[in-house]
PQR file with spaces between the fields and no chain letter, atoms N, CA, C, O and H, PARSE charges and radii, in Angstrom:
ATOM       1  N    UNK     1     -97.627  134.116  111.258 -0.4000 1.5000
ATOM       2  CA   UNK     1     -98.708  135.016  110.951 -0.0000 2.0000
ATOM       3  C    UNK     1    -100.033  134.294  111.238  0.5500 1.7000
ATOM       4  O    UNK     1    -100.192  133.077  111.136 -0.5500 1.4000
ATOM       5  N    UNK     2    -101.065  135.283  111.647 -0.4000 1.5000
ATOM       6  CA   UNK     2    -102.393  134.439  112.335 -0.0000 2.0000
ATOM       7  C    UNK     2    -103.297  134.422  111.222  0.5500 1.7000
ATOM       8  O    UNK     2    -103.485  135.534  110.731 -0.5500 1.4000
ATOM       9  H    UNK     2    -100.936  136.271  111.730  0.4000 1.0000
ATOM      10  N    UNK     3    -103.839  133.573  110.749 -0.4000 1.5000
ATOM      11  CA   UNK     3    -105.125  133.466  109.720 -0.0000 2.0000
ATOM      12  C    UNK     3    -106.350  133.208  110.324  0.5500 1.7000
ATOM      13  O    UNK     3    -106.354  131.978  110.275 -0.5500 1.4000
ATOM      14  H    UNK     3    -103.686  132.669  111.149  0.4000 1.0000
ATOM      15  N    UNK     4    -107.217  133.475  110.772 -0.4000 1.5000
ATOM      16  CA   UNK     4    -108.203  133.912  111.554 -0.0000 2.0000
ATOM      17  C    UNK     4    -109.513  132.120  110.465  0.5500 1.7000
ATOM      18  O    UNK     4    -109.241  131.866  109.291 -0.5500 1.4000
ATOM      19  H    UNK     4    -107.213  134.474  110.812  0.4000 1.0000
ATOM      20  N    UNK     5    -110.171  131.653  110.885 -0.4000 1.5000
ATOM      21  CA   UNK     5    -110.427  130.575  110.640 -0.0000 2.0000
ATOM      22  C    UNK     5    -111.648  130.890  109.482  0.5500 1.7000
ATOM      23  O    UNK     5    -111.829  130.014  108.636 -0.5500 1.4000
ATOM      24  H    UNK     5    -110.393  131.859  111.838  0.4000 1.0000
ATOM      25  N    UNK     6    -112.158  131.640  109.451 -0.4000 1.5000
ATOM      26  CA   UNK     6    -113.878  132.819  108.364 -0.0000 2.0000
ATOM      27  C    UNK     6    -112.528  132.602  107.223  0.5500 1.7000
ATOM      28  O    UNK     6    -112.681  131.983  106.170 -0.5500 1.4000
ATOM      29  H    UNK     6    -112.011  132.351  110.138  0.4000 1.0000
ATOM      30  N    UNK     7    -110.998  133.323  107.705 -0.4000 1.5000
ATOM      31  CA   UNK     7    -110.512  133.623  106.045 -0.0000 2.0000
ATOM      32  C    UNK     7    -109.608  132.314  105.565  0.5500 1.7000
ATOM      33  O    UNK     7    -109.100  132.218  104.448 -0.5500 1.4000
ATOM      34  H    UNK     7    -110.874  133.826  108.560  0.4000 1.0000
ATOM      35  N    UNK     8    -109.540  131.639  106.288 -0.4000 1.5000
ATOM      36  CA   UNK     8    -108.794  130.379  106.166 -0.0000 2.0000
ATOM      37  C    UNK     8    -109.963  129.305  104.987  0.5500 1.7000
ATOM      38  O    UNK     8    -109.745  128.815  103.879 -0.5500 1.4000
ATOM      39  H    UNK     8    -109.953  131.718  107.195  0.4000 1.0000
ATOM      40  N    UNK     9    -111.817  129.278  106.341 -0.4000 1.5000
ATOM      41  CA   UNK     9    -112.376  128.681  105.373 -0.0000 2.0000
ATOM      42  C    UNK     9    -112.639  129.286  103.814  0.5500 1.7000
ATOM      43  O    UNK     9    -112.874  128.568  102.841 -0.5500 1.4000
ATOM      44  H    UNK     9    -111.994  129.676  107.242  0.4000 1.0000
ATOM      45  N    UNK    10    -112.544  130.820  103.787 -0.4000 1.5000
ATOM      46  CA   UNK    10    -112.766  131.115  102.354 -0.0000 2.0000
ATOM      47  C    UNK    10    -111.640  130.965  101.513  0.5500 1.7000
ATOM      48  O    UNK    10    -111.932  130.661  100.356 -0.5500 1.4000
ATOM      49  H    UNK    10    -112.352  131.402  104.577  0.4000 1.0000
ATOM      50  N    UNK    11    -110.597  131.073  101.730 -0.4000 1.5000
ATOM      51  CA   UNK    11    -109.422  130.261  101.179 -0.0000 2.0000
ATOM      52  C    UNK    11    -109.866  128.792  100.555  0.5500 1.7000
ATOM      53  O    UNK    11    -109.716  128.355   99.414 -0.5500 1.4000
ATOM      54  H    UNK    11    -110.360  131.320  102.669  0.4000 1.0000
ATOM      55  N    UNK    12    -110.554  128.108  101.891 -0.4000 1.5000
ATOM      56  CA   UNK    12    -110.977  126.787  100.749 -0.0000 2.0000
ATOM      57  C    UNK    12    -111.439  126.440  100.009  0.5500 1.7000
ATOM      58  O    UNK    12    -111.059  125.568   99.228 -0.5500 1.4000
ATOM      59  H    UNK    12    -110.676  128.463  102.818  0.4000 1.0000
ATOM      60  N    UNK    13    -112.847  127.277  100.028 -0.4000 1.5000
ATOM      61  CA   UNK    13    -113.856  127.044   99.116 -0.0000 2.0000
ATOM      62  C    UNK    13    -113.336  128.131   97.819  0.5500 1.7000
ATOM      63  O    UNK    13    -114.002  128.030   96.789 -0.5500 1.4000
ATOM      64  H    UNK    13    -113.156  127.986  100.663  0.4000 1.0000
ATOM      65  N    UNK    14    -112.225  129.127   97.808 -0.4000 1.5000
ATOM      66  CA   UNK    14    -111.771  129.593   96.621 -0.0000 2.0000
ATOM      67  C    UNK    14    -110.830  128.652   95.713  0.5500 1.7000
ATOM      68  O    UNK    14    -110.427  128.723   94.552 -0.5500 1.4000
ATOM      69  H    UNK    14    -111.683  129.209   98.645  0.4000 1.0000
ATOM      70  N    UNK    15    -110.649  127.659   96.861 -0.4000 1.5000
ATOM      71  CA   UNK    15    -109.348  126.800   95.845 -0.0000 2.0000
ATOM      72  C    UNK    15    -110.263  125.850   95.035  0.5500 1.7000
ATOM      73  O    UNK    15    -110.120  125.562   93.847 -0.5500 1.4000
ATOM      74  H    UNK    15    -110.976  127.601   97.804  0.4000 1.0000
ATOM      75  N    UNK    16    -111.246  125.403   95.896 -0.4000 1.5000
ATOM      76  CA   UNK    16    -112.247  124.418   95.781 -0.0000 2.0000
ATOM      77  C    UNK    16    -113.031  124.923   94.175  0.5500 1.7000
ATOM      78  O    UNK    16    -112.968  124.342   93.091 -0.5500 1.4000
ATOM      79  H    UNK    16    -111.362  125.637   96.862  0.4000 1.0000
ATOM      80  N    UNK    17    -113.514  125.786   94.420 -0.4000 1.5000
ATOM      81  CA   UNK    17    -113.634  126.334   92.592 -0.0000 2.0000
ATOM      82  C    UNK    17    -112.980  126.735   91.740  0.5500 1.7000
ATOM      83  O    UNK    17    -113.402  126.964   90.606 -0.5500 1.4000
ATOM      84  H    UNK    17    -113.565  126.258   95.300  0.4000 1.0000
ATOM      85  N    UNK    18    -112.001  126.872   92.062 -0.4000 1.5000
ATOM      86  CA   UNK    18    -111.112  126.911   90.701 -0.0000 2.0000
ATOM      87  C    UNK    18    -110.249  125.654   90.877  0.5500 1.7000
ATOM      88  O    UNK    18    -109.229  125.555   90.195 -0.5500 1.4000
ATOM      89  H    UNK    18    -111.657  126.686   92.982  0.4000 1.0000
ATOM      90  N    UNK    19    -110.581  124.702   91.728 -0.4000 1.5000
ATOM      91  CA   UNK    19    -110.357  123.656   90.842 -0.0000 2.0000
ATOM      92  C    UNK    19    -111.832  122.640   90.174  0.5500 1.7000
ATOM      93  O    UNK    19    -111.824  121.658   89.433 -0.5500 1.4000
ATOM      94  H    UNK    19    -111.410  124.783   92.282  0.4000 1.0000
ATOM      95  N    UNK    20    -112.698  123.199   90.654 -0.4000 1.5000
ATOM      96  CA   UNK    20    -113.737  122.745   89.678 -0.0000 2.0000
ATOM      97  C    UNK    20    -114.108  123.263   88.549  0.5500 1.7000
ATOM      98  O    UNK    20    -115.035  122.992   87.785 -0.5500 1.4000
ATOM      99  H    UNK    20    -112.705  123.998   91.257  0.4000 1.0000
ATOM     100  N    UNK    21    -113.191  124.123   88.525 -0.4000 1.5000
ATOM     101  CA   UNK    21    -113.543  125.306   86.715 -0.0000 2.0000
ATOM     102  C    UNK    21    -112.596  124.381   86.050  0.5500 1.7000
ATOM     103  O    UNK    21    -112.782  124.068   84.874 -0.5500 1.4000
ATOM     104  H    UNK    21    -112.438  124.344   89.145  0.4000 1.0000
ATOM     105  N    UNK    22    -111.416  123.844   86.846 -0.4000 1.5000
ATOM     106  CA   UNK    22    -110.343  123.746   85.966 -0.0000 2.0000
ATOM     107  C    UNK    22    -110.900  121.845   85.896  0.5500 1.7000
ATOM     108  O    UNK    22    -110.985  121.464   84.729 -0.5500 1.4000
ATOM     109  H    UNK    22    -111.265  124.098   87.801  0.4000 1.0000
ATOM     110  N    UNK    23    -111.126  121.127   86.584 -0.4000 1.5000
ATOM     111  CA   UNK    23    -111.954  120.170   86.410 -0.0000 2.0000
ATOM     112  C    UNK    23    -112.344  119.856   85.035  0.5500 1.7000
ATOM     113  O    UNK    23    -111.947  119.041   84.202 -0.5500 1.4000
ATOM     114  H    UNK    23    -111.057  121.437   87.532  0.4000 1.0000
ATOM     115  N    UNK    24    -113.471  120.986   85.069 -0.4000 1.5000
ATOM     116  CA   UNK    24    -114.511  120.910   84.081 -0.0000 2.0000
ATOM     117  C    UNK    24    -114.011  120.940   82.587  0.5500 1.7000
ATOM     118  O    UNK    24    -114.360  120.220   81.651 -0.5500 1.4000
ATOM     119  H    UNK    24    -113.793  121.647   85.746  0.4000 1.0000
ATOM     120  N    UNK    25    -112.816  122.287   82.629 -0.4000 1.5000
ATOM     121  CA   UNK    25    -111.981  122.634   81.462 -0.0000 2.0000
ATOM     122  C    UNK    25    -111.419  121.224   80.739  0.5500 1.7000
ATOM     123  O    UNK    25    -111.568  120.959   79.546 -0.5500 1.4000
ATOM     124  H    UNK    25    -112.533  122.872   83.389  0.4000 1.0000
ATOM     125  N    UNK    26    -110.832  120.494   81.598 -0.4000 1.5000
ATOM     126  CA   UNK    26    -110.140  119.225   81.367 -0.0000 2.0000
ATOM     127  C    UNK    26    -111.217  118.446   80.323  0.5500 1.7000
ATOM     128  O    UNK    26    -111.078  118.098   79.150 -0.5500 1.4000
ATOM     129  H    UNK    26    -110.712  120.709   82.567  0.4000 1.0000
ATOM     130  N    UNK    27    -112.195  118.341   81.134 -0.4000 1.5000
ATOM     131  CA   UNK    27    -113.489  117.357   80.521 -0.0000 2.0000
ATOM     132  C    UNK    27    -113.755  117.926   79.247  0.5500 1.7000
ATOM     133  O    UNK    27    -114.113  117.221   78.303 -0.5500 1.4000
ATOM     134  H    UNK    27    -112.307  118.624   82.087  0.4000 1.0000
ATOM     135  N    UNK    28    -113.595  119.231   79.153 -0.4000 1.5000
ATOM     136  CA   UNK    28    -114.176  119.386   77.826 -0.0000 2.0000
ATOM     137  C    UNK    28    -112.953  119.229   76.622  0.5500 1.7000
ATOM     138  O    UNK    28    -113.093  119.227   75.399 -0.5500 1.4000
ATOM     139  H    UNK    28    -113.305  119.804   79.920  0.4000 1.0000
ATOM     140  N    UNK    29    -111.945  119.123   77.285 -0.4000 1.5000
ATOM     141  CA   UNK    29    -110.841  119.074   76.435 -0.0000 2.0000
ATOM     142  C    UNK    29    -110.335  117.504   76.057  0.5500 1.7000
ATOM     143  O    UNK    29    -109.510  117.135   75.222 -0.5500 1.4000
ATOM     144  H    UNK    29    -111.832  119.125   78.279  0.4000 1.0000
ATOM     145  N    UNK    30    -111.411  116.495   77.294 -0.4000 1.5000
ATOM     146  CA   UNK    30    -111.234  115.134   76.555 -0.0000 2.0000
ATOM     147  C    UNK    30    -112.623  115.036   75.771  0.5500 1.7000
ATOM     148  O    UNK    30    -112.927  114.054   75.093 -0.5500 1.4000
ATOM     149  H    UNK    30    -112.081  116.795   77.973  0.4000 1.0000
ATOM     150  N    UNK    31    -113.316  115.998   75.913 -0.4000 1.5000
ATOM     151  CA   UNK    31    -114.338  115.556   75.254 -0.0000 2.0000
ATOM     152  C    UNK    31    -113.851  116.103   73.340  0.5500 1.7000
ATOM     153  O    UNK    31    -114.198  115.501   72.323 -0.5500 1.4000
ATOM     154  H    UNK    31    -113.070  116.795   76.464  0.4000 1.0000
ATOM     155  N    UNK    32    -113.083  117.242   73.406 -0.4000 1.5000
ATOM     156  CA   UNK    32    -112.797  117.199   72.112 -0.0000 2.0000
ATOM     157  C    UNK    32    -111.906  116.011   71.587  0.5500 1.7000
ATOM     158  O    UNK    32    -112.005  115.732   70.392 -0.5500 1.4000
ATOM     159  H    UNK    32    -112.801  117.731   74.232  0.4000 1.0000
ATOM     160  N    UNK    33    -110.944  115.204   72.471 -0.4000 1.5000
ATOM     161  CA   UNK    33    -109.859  114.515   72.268 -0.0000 2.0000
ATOM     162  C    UNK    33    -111.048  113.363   71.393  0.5500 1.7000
ATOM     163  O    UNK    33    -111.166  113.049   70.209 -0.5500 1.4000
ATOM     164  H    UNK    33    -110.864  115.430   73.442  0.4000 1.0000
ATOM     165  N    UNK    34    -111.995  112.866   72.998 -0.4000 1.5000
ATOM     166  CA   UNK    34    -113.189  111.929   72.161 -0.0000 2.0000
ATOM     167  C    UNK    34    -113.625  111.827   70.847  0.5500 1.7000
ATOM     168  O    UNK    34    -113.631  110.815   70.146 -0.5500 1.4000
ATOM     169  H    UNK    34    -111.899  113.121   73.960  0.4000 1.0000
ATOM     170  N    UNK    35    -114.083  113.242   70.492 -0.4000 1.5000
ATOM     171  CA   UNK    35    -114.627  113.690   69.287 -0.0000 2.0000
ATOM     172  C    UNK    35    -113.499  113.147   67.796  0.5500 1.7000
ATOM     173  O    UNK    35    -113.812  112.566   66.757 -0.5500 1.4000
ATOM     174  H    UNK    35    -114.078  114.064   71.061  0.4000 1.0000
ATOM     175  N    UNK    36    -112.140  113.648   68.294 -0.4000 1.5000
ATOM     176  CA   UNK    36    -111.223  113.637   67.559 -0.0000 2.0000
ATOM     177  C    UNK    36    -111.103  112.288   66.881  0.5500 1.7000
ATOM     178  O    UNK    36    -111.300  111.978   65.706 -0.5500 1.4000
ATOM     179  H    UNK    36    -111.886  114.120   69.138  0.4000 1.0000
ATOM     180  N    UNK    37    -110.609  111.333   68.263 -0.4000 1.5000
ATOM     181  CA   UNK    37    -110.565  109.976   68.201 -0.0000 2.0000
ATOM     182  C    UNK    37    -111.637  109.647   67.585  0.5500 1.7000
ATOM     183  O    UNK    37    -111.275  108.826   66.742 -0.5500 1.4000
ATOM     184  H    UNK    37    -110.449  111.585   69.217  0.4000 1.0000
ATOM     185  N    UNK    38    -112.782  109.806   67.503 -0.4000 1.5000
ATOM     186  CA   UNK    38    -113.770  108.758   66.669 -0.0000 2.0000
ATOM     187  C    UNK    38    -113.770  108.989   65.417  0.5500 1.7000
ATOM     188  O    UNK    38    -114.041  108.124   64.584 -0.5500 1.4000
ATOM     189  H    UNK    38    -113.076  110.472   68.188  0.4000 1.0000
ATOM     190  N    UNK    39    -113.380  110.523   65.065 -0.4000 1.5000
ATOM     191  CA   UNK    39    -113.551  110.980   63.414 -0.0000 2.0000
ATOM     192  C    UNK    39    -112.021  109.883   62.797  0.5500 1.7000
ATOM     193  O    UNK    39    -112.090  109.057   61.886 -0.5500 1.4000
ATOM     194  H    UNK    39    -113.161  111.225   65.742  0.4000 1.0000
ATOM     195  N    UNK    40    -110.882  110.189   63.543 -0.4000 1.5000
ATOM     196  CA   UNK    40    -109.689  108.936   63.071 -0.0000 2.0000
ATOM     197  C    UNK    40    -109.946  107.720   63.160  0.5500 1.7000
ATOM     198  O    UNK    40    -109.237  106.971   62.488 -0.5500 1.4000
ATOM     199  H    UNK    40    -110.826  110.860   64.283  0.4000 1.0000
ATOM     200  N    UNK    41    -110.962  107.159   63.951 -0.4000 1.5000
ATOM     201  CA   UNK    41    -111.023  105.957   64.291 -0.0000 2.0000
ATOM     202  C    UNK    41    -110.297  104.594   63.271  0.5500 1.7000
ATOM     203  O    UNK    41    -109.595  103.666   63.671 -0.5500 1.4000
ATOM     204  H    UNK    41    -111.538  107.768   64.496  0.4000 1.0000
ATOM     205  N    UNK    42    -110.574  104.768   62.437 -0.4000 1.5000
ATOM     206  CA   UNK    42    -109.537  103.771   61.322 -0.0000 2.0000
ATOM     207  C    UNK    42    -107.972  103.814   61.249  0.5500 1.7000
ATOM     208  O    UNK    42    -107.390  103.019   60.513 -0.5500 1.4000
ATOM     209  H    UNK    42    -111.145  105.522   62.112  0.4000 1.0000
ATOM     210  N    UNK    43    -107.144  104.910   62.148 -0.4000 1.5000
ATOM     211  CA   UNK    43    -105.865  104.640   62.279 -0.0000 2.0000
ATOM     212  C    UNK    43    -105.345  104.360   63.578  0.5500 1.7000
ATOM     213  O    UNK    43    -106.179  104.725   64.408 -0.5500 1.4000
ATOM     214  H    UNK    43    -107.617  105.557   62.746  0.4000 1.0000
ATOM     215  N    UNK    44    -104.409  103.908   64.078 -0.4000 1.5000
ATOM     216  CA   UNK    44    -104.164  103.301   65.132 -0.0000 2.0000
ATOM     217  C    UNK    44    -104.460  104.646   66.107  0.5500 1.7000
ATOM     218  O    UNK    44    -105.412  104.286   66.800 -0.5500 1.4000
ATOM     219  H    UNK    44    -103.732  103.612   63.405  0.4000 1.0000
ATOM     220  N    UNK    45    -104.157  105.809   66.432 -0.4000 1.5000
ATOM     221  CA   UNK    45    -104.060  106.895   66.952 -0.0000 2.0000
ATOM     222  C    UNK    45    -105.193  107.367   67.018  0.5500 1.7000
ATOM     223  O    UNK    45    -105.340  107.829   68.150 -0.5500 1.4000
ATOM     224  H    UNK    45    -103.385  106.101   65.868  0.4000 1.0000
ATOM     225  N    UNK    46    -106.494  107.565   66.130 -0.4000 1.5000
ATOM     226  CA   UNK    46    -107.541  107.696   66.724 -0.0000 2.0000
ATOM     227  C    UNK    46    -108.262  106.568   67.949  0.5500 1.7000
ATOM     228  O    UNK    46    -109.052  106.896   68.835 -0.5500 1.4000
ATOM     229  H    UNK    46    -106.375  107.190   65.211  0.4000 1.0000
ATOM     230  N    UNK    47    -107.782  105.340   67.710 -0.4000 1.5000
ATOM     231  CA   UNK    47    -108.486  104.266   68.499 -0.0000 2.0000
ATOM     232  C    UNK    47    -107.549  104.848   70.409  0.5500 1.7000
ATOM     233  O    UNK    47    -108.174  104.977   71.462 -0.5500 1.4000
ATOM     234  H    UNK    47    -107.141  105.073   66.990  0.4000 1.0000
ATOM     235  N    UNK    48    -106.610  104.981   70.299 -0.4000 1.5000
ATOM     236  CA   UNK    48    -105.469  105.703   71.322 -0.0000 2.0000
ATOM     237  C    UNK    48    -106.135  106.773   72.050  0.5500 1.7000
ATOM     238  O    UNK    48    -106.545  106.729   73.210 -0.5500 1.4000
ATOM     239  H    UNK    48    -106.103  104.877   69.443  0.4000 1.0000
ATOM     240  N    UNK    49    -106.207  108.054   70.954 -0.4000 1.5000
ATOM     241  CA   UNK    49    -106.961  109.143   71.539 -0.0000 2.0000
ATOM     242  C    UNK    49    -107.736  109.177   72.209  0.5500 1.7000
ATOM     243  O    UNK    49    -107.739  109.807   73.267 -0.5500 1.4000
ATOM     244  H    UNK    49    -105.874  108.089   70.012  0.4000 1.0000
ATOM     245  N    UNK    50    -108.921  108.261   71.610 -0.4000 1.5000
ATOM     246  CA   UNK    50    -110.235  108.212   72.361 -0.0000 2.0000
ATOM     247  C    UNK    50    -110.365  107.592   73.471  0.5500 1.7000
ATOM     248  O    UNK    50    -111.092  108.097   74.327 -0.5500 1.4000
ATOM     249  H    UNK    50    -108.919  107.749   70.751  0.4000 1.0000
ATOM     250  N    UNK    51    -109.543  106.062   73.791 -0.4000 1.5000
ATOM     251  CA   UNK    51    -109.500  105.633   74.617 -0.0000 2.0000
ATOM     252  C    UNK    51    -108.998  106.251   75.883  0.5500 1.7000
ATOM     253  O    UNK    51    -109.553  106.295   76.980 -0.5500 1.4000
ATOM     254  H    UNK    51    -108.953  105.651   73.096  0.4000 1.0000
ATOM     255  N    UNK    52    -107.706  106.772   75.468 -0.4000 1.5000
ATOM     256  CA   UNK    52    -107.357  107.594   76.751 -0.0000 2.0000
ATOM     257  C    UNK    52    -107.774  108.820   76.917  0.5500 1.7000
ATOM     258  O    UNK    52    -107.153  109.474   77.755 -0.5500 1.4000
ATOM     259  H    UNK    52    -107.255  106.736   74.576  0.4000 1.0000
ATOM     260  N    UNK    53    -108.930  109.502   76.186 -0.4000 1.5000
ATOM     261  CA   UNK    53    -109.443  110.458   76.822 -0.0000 2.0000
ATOM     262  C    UNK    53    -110.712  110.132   77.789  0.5500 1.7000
ATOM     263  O    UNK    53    -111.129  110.684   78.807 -0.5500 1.4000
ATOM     264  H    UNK    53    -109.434  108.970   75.505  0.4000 1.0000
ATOM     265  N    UNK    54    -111.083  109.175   77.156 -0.4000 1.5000
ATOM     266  CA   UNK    54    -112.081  108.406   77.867 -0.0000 2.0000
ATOM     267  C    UNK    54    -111.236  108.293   79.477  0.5500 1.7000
ATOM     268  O    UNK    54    -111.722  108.706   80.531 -0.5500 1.4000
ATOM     269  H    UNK    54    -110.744  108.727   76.328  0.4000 1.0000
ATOM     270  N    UNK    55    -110.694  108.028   79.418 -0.4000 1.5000
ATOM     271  CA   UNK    55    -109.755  106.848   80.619 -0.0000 2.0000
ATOM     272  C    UNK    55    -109.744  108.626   81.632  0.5500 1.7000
ATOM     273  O    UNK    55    -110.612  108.903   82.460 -0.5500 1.4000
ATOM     274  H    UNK    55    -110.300  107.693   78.562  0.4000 1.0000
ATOM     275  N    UNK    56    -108.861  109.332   81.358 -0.4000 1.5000
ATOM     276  CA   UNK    56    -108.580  110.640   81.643 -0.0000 2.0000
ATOM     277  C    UNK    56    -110.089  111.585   82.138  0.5500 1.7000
ATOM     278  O    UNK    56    -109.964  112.312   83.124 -0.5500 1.4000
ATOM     279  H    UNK    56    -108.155  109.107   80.686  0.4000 1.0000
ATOM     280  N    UNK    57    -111.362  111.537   81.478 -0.4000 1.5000
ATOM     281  CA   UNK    57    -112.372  112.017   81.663 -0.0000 2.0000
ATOM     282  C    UNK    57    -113.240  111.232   82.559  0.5500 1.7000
ATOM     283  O    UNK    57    -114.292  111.771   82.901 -0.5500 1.4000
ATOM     284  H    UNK    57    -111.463  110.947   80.677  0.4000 1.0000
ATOM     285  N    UNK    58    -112.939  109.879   83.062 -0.4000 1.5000
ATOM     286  CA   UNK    58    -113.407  109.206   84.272 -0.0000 2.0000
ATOM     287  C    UNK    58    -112.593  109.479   85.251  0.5500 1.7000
ATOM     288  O    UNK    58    -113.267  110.005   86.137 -0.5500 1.4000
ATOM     289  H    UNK    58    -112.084  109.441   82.784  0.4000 1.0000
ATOM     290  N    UNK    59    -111.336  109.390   85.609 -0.4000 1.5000
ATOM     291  CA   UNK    59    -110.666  110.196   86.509 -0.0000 2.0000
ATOM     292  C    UNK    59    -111.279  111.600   87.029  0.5500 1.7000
ATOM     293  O    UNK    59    -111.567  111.847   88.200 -0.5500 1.4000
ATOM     294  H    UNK    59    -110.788  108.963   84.889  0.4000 1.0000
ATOM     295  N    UNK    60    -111.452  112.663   85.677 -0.4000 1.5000
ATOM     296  CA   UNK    60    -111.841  114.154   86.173 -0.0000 2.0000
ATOM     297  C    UNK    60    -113.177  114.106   86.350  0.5500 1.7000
ATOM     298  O    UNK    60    -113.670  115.230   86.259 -0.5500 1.4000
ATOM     299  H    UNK    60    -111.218  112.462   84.726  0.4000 1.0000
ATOM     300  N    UNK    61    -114.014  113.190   86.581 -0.4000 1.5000
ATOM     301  CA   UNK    61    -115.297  112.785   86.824 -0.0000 2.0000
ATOM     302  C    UNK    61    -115.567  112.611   88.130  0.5500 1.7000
ATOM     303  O    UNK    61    -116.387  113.221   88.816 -0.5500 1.4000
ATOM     304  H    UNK    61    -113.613  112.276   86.654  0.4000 1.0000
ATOM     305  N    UNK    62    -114.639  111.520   88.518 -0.4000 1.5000
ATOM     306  CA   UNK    62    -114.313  111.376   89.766 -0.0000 2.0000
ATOM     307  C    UNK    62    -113.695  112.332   90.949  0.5500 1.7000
ATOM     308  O    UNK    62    -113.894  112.236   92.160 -0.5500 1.4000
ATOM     309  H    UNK    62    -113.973  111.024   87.961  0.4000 1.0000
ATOM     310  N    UNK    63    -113.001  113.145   90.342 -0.4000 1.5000
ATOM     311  CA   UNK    63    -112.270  114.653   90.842 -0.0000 2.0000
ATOM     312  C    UNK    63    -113.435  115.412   91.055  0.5500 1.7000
ATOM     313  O    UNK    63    -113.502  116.131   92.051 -0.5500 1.4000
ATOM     314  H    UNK    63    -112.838  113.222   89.358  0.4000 1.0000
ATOM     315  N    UNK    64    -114.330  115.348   90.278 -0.4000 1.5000
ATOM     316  CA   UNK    64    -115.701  116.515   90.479 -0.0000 2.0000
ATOM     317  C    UNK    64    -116.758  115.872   91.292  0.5500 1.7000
ATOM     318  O    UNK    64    -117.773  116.563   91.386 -0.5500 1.4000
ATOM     319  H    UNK    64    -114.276  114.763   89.468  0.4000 1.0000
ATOM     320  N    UNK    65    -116.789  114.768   91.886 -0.4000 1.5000
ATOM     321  CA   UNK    65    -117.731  114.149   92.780 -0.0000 2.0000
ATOM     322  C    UNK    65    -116.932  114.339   93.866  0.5500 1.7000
ATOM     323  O    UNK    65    -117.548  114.886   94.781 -0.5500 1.4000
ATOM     324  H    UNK    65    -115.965  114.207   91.810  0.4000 1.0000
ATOM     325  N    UNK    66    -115.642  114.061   94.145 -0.4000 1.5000
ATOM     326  CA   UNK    66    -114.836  114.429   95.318 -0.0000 2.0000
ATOM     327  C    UNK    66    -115.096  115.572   95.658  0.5500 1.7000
ATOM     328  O    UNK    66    -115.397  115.669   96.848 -0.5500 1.4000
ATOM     329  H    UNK    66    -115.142  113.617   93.402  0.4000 1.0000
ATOM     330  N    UNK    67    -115.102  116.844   94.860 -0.4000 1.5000
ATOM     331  CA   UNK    67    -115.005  118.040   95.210 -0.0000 2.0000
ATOM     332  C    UNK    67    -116.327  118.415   95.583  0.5500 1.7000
ATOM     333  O    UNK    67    -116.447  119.005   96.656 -0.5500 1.4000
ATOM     334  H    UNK    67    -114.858  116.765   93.894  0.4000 1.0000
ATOM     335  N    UNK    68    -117.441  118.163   94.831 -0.4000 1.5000
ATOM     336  CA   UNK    68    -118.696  118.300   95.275 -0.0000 2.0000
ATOM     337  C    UNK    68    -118.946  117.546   96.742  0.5500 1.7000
ATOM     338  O    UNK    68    -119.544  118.160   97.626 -0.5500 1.4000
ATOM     339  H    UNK    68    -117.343  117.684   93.959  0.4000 1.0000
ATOM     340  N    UNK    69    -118.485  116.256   96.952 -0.4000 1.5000
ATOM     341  CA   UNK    69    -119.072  115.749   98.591 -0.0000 2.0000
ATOM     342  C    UNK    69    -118.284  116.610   99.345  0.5500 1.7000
ATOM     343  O    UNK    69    -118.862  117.178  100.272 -0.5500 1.4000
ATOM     344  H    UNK    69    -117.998  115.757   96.234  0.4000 1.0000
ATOM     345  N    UNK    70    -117.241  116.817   99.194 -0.4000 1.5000
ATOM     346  CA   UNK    70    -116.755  117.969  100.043 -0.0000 2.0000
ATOM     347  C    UNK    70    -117.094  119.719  100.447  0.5500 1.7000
ATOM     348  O    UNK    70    -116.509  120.462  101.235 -0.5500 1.4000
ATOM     349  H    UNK    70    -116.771  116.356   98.441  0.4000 1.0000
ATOM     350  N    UNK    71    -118.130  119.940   99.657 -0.4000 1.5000
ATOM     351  CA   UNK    71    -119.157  121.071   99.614 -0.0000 2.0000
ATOM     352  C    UNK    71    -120.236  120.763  100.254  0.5500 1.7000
ATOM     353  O    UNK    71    -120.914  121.719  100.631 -0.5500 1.4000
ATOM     354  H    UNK    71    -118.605  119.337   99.017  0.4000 1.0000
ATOM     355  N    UNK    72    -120.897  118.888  100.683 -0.4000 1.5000
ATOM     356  CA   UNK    72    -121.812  119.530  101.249 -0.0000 2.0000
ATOM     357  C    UNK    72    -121.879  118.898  102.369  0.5500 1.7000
ATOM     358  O    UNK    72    -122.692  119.244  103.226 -0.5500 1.4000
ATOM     359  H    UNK    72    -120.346  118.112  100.376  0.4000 1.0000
């Protein structure tokens, strides 16, 4: 089947934002993990949480600068 190259590129730039929605979603979901982790911070599992949301939210940081140089 022929995909004509106009609907091919809008194909990309549709994947391209919804994976920067879903990006973003992530971040805010280590940012609650963050939040979490510091209110536990005195048991072993808050010090855990936070760290690896931290760890996890530089990754999807990095995912959203990729995706952005590739936009322009």
């Amino acid at each position: 089947m022929y995909i004509d190259l106009n609907e091919l590129w809008h194909l990309l730039e549709q994947v391209i934002v919804w994976a920067a929605a879903l990006l973003k979603l992530g971040l805010l979901f280590c940012a609650v993990g963050i939040v979490a982790g510091l209110m536990k911070w005195s048991v072993w599992w808050g010090k855990t949480l936070t760290v690896i949301s931290l760890g996890i939210a530089a990754f999807l940081t990095l995912g959203l600068d990729f995706l952005g140089s590739l936009m322009t």
